[in-house]
N, CA, C and O atoms as a GROMACS GRO file, in nm:
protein
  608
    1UNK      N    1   2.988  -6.790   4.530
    1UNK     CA    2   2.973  -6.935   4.519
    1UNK      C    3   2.996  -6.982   4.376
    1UNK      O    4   3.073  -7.074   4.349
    2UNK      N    5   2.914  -6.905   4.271
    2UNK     CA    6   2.951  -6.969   4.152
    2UNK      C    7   3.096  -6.903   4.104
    2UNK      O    8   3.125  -6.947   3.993
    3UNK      N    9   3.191  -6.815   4.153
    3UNK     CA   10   3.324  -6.792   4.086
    3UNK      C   11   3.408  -6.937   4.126
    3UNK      O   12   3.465  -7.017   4.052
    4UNK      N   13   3.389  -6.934   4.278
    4UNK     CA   14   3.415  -7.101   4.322
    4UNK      C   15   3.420  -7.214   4.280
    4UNK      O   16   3.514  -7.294   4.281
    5UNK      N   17   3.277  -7.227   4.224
    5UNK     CA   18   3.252  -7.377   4.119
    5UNK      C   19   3.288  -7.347   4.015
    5UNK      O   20   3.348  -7.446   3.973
    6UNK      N   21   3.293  -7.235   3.908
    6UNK     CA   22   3.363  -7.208   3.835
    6UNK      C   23   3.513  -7.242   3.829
    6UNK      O   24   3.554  -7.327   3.750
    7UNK      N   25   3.595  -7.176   3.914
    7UNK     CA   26   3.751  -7.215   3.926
    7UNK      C   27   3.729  -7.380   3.954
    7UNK      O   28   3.775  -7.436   3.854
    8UNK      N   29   3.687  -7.462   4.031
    8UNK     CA   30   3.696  -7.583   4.099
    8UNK      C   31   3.655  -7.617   3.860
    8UNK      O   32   3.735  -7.649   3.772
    9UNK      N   33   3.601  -7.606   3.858
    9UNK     CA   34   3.585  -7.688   3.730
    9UNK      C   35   3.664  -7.653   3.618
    9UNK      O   36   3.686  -7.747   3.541
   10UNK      N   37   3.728  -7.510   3.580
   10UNK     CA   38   3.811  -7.532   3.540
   10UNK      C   39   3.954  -7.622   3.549
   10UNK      O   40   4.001  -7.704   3.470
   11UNK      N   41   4.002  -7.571   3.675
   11UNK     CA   42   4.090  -7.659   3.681
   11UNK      C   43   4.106  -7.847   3.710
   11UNK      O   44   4.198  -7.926   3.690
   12UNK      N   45   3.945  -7.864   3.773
   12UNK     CA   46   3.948  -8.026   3.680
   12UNK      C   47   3.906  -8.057   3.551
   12UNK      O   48   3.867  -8.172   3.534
   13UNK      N   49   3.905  -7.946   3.413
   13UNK     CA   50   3.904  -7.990   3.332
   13UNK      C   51   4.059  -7.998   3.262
   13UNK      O   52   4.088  -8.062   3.161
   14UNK      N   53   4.169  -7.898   3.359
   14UNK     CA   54   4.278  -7.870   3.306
   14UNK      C   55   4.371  -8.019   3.394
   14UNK      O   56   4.481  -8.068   3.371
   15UNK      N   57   4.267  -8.054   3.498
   15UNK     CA   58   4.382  -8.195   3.526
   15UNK      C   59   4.342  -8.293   3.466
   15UNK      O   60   4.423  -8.381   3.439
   16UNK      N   61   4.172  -8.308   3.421
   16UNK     CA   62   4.151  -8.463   3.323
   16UNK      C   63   4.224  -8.444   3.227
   16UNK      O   64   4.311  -8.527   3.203
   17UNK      N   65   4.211  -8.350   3.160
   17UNK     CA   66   4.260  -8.334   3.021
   17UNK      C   67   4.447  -8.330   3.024
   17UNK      O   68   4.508  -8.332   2.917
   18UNK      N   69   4.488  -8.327   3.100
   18UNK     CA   70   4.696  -8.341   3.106
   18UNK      C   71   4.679  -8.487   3.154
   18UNK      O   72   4.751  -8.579   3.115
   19UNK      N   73   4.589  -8.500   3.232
   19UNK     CA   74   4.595  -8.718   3.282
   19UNK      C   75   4.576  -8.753   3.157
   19UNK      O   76   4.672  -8.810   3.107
   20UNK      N   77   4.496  -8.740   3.100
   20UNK     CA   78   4.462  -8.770   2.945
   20UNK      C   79   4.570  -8.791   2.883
   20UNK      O   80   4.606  -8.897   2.830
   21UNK      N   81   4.629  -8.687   2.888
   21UNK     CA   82   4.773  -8.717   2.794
   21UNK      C   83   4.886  -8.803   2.816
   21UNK      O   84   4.950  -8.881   2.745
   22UNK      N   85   4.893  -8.761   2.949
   22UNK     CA   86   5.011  -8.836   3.026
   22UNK      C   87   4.960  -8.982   3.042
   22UNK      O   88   5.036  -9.071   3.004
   23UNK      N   89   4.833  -9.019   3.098
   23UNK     CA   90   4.800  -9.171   3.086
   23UNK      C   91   4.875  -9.239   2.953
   23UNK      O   92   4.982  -9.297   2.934
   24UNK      N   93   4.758  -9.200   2.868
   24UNK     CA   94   4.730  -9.264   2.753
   24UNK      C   95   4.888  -9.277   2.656
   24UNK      O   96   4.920  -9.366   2.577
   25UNK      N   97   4.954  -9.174   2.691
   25UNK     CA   98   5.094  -9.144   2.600
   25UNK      C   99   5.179  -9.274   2.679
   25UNK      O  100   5.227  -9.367   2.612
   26UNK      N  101   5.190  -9.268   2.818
   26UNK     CA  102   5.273  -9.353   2.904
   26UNK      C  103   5.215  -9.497   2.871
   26UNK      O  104   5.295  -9.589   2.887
   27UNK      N  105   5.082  -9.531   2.825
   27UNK     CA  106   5.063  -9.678   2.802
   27UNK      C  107   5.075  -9.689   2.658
   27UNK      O  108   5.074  -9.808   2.625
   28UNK      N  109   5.086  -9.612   2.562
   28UNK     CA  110   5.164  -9.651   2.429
   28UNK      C  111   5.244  -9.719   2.421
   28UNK      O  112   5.225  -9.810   2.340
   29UNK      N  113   5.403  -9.718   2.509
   29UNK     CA  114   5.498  -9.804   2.469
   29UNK      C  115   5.462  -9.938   2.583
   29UNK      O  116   5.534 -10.036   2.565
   30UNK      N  117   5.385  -9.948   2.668
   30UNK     CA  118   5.369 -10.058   2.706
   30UNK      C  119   5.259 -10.123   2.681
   30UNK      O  120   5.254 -10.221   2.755
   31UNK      N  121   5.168 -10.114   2.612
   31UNK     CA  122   5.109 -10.148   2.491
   31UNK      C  123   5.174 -10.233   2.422
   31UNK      O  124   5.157 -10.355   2.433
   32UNK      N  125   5.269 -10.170   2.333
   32UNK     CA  126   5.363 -10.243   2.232
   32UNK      C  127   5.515 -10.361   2.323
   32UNK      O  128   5.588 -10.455   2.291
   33UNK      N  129   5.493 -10.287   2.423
   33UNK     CA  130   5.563 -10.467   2.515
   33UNK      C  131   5.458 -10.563   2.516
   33UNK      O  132   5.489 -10.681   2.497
   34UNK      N  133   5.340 -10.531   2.536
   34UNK     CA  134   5.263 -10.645   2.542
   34UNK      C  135   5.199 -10.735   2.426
   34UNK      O  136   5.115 -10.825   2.430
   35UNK      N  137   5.259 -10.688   2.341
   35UNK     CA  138   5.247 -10.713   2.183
   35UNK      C  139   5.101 -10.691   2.146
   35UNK      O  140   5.046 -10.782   2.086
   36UNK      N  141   5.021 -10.566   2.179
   36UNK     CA  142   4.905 -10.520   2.173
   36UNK      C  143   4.950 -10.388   2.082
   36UNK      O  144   4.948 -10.273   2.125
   37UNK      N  145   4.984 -10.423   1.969
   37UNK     CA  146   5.021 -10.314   1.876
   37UNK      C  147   4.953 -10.228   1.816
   37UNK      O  148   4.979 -10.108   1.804
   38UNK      N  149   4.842 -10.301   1.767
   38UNK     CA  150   4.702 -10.227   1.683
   38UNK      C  151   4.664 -10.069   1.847
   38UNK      O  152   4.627  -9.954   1.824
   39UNK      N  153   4.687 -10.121   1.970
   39UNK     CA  154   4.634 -10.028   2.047
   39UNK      C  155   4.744  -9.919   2.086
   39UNK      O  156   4.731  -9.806   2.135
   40UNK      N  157   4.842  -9.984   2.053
   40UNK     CA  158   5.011  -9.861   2.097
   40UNK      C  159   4.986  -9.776   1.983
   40UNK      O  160   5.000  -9.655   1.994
   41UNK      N  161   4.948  -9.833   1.869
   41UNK     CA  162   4.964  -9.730   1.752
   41UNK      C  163   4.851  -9.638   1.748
   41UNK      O  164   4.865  -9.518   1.726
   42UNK      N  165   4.758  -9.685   1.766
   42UNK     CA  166   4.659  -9.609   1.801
   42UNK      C  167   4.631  -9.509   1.917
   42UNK      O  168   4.552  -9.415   1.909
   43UNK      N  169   4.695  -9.537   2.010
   43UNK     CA  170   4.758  -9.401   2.120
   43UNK      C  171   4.795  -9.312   2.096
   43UNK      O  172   4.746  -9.203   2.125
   44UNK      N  173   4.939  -9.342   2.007
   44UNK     CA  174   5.050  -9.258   1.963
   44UNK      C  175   4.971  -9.187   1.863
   44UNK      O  176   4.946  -9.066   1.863
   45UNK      N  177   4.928  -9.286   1.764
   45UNK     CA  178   4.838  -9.162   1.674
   45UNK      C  179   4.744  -9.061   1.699
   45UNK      O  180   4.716  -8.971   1.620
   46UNK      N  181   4.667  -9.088   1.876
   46UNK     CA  182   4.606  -8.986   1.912
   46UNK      C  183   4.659  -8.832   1.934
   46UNK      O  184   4.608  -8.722   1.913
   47UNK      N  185   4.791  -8.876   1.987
   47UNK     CA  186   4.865  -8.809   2.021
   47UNK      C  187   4.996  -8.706   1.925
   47UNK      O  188   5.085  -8.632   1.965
   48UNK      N  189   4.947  -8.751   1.771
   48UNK     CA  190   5.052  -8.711   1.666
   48UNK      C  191   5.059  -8.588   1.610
   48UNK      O  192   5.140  -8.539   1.531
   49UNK      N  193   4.935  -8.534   1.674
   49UNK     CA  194   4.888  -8.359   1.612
   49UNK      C  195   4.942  -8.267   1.766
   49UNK      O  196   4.986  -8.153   1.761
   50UNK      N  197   4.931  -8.317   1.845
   50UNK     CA  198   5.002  -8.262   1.968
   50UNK      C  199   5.109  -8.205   2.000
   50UNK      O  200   5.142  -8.099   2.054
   51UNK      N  201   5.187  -8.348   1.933
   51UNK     CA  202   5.346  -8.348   1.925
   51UNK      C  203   5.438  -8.357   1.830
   51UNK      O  204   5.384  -8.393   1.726
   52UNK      N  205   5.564  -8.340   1.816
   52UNK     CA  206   5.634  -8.417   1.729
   52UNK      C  207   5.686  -8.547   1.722
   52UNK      O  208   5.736  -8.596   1.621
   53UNK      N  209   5.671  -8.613   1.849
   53UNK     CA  210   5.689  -8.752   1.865
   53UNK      C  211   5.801  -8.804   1.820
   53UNK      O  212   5.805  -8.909   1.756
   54UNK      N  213   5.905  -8.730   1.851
   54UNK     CA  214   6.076  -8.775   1.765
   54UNK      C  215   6.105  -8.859   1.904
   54UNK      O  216   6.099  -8.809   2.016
   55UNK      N  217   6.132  -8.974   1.879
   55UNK     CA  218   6.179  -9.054   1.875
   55UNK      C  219   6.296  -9.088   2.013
   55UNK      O  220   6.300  -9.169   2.106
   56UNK      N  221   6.376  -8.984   1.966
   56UNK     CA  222   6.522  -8.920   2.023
   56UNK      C  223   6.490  -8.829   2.128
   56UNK      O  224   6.549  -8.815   2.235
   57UNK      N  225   6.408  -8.780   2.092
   57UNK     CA  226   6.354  -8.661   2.234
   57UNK      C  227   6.247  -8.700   2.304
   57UNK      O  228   6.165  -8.616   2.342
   58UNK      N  229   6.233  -8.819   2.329
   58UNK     CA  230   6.102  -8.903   2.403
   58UNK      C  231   6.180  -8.975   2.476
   58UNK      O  232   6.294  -9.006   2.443
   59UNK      N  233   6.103  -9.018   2.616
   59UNK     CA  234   6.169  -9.149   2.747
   59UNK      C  235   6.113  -9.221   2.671
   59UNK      O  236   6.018  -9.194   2.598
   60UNK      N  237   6.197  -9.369   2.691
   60UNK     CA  238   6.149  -9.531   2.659
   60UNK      C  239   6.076  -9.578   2.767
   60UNK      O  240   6.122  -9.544   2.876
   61UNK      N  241   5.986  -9.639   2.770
   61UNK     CA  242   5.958  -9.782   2.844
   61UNK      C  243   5.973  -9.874   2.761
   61UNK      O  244   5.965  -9.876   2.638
   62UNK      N  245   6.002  -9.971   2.860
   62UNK     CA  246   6.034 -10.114   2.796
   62UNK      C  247   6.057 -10.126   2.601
   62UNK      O  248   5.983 -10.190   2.527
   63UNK      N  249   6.179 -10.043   2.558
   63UNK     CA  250   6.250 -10.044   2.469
   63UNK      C  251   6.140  -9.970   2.355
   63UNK      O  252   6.157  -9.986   2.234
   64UNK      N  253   6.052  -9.905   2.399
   64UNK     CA  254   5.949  -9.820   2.334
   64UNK      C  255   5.922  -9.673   2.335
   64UNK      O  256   5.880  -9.614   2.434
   65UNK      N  257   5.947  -9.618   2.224
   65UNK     CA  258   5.959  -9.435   2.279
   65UNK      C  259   5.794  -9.401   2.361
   65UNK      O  260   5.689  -9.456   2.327
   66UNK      N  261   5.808  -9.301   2.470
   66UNK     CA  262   5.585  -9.279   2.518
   66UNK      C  263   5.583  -9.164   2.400
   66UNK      O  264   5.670  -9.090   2.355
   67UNK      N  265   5.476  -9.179   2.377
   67UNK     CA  266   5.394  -9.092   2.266
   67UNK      C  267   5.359  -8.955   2.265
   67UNK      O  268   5.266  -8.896   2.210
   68UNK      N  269   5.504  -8.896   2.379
   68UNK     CA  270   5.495  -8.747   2.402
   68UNK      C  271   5.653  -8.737   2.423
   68UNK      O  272   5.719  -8.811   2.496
   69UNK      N  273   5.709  -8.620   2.334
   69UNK     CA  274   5.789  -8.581   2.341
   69UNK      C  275   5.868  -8.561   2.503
   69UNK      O  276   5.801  -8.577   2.606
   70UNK      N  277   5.964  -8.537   2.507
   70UNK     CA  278   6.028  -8.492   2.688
   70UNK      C  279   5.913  -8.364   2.736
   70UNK      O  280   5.837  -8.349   2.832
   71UNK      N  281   5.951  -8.277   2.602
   71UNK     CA  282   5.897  -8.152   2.705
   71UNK      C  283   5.709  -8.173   2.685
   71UNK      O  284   5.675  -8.105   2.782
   72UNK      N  285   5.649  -8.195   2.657
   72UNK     CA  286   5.516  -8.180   2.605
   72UNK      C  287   5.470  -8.289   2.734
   72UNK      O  288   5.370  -8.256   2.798
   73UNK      N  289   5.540  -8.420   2.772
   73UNK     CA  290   5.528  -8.483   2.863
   73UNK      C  291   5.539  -8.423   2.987
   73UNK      O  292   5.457  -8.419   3.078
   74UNK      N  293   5.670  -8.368   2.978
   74UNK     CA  294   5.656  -8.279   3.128
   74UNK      C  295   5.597  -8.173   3.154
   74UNK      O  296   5.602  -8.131   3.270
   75UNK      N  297   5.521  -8.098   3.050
   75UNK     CA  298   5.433  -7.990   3.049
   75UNK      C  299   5.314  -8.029   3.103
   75UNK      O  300   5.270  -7.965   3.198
   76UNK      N  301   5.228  -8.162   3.041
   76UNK     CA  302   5.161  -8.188   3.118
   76UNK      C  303   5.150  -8.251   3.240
   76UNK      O  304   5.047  -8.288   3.297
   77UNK      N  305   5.252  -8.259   3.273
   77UNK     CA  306   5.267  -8.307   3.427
   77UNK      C  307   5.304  -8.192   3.500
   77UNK      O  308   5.274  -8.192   3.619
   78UNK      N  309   5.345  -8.122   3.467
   78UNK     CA  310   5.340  -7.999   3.533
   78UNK      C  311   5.187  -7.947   3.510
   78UNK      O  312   5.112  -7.956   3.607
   79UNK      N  313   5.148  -7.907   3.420
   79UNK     CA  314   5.010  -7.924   3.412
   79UNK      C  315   4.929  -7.981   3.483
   79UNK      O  316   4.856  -7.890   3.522
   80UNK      N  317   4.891  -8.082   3.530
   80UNK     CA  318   4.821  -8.157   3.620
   80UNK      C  319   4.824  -8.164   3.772
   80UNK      O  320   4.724  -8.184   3.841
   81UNK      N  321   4.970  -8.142   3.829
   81UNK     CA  322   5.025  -8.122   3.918
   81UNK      C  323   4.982  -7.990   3.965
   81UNK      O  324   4.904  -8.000   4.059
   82UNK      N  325   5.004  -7.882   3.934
   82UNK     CA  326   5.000  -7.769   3.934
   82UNK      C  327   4.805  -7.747   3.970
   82UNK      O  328   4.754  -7.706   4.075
   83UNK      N  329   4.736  -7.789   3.845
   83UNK     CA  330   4.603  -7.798   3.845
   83UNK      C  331   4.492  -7.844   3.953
   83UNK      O  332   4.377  -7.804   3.969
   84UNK      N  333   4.585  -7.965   4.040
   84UNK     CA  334   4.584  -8.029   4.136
   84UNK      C  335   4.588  -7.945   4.274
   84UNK      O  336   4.490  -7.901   4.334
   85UNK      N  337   4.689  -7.935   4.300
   85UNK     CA  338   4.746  -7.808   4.394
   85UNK      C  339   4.653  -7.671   4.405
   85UNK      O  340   4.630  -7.614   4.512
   86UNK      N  341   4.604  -7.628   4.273
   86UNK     CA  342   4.476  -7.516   4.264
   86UNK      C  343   4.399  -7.536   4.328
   86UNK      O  344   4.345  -7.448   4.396
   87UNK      N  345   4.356  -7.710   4.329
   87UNK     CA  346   4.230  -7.757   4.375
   87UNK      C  347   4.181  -7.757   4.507
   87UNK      O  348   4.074  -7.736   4.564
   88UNK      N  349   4.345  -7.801   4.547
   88UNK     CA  350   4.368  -7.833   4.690
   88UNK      C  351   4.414  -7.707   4.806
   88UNK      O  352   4.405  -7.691   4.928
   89UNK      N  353   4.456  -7.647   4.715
   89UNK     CA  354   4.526  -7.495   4.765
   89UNK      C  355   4.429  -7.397   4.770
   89UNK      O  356   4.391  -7.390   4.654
   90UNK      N  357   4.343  -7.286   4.863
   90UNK     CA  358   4.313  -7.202   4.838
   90UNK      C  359   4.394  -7.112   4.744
   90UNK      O  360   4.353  -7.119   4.628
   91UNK      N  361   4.486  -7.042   4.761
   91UNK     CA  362   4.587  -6.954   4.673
   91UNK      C  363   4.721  -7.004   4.668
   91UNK      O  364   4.801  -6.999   4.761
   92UNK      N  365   4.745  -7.064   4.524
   92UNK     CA  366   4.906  -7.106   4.526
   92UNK      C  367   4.982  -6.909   4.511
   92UNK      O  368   4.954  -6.817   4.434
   93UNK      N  369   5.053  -6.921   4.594
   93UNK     CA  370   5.162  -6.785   4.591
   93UNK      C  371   5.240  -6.783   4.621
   93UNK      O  372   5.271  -6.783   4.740
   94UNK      N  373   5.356  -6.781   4.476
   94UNK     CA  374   5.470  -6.788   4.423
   94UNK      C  375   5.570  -6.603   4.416
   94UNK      O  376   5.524  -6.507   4.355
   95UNK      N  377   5.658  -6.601   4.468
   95UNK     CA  378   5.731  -6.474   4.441
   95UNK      C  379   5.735  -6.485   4.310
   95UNK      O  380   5.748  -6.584   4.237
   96UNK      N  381   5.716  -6.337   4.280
   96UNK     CA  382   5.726  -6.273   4.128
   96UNK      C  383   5.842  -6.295   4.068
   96UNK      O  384   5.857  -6.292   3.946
   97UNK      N  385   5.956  -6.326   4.175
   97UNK     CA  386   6.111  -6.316   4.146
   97UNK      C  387   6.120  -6.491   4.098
   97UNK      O  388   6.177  -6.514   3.991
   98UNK      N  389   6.065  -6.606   4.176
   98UNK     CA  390   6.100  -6.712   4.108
   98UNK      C  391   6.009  -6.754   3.971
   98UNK      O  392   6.045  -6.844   3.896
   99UNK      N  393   5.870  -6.664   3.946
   99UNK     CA  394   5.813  -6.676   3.856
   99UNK      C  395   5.850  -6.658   3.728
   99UNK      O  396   5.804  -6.722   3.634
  100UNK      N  397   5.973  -6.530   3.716
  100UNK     CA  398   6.082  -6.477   3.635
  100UNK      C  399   6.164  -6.535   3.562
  100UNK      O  400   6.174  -6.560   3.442
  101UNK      N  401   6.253  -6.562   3.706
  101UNK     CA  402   6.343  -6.718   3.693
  101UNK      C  403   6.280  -6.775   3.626
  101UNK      O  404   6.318  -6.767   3.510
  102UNK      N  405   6.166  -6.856   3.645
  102UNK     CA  406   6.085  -7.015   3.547
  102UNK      C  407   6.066  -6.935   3.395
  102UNK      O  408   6.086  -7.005   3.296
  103UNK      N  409   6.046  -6.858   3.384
  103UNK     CA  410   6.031  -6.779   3.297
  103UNK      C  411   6.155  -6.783   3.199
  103UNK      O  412   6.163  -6.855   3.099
  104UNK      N  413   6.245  -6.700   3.241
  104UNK     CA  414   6.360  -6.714   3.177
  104UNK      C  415   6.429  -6.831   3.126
  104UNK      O  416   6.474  -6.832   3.011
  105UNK      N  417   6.440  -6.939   3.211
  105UNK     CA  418   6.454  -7.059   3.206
  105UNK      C  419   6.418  -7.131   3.076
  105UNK      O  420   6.482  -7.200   2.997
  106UNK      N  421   6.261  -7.078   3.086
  106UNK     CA  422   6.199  -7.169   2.962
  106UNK      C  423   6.265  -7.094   2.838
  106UNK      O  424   6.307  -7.156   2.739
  107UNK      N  425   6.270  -6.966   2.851
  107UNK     CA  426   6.299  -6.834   2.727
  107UNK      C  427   6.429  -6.879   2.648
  107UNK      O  428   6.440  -6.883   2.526
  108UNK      N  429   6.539  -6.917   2.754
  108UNK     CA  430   6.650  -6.953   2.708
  108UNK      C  431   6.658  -7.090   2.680
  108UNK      O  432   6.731  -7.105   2.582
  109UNK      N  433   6.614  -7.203   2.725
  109UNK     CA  434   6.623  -7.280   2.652
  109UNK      C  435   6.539  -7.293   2.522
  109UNK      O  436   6.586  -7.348   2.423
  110UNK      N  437   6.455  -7.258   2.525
  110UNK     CA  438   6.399  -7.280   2.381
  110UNK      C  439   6.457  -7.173   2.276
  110UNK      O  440   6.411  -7.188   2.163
  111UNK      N  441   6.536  -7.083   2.290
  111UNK     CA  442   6.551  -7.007   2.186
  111UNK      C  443   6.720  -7.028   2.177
  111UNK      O  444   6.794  -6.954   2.110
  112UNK      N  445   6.767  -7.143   2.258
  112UNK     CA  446   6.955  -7.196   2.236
  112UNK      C  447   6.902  -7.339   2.152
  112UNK      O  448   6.971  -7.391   2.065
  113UNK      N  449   6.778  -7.387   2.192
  113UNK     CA  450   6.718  -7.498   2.094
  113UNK      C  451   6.696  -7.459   1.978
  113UNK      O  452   6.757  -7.509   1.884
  114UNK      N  453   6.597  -7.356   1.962
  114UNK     CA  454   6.587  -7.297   1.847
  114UNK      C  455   6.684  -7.212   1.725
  114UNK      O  456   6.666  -7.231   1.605
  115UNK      N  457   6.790  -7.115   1.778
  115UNK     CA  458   6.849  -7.099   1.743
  115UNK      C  459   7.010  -7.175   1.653
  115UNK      O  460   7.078  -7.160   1.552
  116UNK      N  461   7.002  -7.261   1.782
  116UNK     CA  462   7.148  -7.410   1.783
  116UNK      C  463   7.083  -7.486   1.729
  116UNK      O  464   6.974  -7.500   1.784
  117UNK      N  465   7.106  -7.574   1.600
  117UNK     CA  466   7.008  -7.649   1.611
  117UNK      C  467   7.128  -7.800   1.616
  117UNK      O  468   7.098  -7.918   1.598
  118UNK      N  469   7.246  -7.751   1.643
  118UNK     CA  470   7.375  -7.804   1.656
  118UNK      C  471   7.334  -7.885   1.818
  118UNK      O  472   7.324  -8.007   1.836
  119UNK      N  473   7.325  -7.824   1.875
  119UNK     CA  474   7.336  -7.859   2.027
  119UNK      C  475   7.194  -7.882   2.108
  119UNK      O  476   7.093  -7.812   2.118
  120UNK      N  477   7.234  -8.019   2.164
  120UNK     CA  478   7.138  -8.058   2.226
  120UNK      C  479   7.103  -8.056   2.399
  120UNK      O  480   7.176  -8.073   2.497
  121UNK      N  481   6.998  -8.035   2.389
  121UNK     CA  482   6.997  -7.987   2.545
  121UNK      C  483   6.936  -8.136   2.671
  121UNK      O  484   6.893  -8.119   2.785
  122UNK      N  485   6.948  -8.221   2.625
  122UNK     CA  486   6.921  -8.355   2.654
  122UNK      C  487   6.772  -8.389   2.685
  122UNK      O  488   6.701  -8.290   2.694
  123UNK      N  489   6.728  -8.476   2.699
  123UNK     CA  490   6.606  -8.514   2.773
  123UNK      C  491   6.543  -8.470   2.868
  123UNK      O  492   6.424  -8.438   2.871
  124UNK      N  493   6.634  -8.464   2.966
  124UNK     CA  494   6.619  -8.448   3.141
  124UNK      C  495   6.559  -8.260   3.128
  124UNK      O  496   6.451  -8.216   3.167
  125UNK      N  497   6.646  -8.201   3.075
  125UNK     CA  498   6.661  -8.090   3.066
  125UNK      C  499   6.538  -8.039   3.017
  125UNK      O  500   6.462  -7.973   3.087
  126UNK      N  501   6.507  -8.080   2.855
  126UNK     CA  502   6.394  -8.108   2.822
  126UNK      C  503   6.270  -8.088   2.890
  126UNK      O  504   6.192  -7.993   2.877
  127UNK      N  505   6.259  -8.199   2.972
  127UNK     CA  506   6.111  -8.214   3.059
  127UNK      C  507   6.143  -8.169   3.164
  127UNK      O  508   6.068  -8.206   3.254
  128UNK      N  509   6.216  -8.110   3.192
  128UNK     CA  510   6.205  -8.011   3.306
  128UNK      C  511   6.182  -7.872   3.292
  128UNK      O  512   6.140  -7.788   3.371
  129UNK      N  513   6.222  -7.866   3.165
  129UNK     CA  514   6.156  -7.706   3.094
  129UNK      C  515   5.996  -7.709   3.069
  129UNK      O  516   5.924  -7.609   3.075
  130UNK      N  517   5.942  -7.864   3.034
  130UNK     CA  518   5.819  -7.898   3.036
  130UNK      C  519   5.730  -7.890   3.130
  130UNK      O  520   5.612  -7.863   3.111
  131UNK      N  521   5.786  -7.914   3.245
  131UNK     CA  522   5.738  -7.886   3.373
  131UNK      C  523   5.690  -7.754   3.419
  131UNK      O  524   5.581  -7.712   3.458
  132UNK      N  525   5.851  -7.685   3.396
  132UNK     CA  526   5.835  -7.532   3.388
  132UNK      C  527   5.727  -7.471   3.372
  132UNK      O  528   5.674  -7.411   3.464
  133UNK      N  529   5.668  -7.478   3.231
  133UNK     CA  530   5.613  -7.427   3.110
  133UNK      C  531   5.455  -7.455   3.218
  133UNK      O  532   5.396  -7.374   3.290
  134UNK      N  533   5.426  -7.600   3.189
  134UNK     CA  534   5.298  -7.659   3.271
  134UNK      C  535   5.304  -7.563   3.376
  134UNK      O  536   5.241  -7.461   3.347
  135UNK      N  537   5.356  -7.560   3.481
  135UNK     CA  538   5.363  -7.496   3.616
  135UNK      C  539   5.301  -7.319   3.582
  135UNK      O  540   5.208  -7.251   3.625
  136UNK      N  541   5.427  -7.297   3.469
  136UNK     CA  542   5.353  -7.133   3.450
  136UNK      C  543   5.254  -7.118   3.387
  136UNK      O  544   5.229  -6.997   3.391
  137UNK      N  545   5.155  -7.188   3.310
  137UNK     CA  546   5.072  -7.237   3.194
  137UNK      C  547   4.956  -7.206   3.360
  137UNK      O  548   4.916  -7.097   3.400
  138UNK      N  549   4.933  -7.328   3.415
  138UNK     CA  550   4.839  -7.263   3.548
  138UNK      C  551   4.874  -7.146   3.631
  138UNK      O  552   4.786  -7.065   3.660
  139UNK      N  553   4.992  -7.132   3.671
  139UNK     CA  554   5.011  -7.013   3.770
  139UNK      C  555   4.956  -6.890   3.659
  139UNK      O  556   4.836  -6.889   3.688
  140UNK      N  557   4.967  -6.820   3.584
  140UNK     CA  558   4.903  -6.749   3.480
  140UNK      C  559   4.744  -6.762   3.444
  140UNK      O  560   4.681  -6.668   3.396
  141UNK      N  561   4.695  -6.869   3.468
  141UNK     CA  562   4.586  -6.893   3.455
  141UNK      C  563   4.490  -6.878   3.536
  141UNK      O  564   4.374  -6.843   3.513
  142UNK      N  565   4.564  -6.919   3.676
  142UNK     CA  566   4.497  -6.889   3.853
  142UNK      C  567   4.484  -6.736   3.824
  142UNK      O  568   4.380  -6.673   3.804
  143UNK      N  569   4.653  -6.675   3.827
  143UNK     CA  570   4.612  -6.519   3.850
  143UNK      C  571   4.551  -6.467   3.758
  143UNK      O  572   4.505  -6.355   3.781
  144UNK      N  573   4.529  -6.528   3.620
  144UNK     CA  574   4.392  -6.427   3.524
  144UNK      C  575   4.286  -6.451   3.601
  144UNK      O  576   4.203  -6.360   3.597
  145UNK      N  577   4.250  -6.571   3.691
  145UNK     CA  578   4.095  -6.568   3.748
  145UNK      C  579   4.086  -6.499   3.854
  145UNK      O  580   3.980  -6.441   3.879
  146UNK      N  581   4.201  -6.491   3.943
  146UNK     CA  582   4.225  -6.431   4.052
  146UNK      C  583   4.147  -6.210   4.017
  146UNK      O  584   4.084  -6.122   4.076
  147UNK      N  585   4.204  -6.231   3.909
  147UNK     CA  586   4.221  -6.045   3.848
  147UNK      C  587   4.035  -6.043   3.823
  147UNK      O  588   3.959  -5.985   3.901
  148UNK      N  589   3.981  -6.128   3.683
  148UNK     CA  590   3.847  -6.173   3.672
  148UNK      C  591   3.763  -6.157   3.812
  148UNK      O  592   3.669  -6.076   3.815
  149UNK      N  593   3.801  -6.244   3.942
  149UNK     CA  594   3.710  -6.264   4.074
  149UNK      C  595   3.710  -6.078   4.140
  149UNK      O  596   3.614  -6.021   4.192
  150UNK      N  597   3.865  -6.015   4.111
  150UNK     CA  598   3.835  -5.897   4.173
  150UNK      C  599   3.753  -5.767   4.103
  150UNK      O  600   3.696  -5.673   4.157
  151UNK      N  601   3.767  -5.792   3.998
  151UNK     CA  602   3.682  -5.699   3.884
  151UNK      C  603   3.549  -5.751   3.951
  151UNK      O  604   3.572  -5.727   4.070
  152UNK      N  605   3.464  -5.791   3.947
  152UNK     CA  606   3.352  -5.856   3.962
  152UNK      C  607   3.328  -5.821   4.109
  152UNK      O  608   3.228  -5.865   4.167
   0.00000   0.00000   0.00000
C-alpha cells in the first residue's frame, strides 16, 4: 500500500511541477499581449535559470517568444504527459527496441547540435526531441521504481 502512495505521489509531483513550467512559460508571452508586462517579465525571469530562453529557438504567441526554449518546453510536456499516463496506467510497457530508438534519436540530435554549430535543426524538431527526452526522463524513472518495488 505505501509503495502505491508512494509512486501515486511521486509522479504528481513530477506532473505539478512540468504544469508549472509549461503553464506559467505559455502565459509569459500572453501576458505581454495584454500589455501586463511587469508580469510577462516576471515569468520569464522565473524561468531564466532553467533555460536559455533564445529567442530563435522558442514558439511565439501573439508576436512573443514562451519563456521555454522548443526543447525544454517539449520536455516538459512530455514530462507531464507521460507522468499522467503513470497515474492512470497501472504499467506503461514500452519495447526495449522503441525505447532505443527514442534514445538514439535524442543522442544524435543533440550531439549534430552540439557538434554543428553551423546547422540548425529547426523548432519542430527541437521539441520533439523534448518530448522524447520528457517521455524517457519518466519511463526510466517508472522502471527504477518498478526494480526498488521488486527488491523490497
Amino acid at each position: 500500500m505505501i509503495k502505491k502512495q508512494f509512486k501515486v505521489f511521486i509522479f504528481c509531483v513530477f506532473t505539478i511541477y512540468s504544469l508549472f513550467f509549461i503553464i506559467g512559460s505559455t502565459f509569459a508571452p500572453i501576458m505581454a499581449h495584454l500589455h501586463k508586462y511587469d508580469l510577462s517579465a516576471r515569468l520569464t525571469a522565473l524561468y531564466m535559470f532553467s533555460c536559455h530562453q533564445r529567442p530563435d529557438r522558442s514558439f511565439w504567441i501573439f508576436n512573443y517568444p514562451i519563456a521555454l526554449c522548443c526543447r525544454c518546453y517539449g520536455f516538459y510536456i512530455g514530462t507531464a504527459i507521460t507522468s499522467l499516463l503513470s497515474l492512470l496506467i497501472n504499467e506503461i510497457k514500452i519495447n526495449i527496441k522503441i525505447i532505443i530508438i527514442m534514445f538514439l534519436i535524442v543522442i544524435f540530435d543533440l550531439a549534430v547540435n552540439y557538434f554543428n554549430k553551423n546547422y540548425n535543426t529547426g523548432n519542430f524538431v527541437r521539441f520533439t526531441v523534448g518530448l522524447i527526452m520528457g517521455t524517457l526522463f519518466i519511463l526510466i524513472v517508472n522502471q527504477i521504481a518498478k526494480i526498488r518495488r521488486e527488491k523490497i
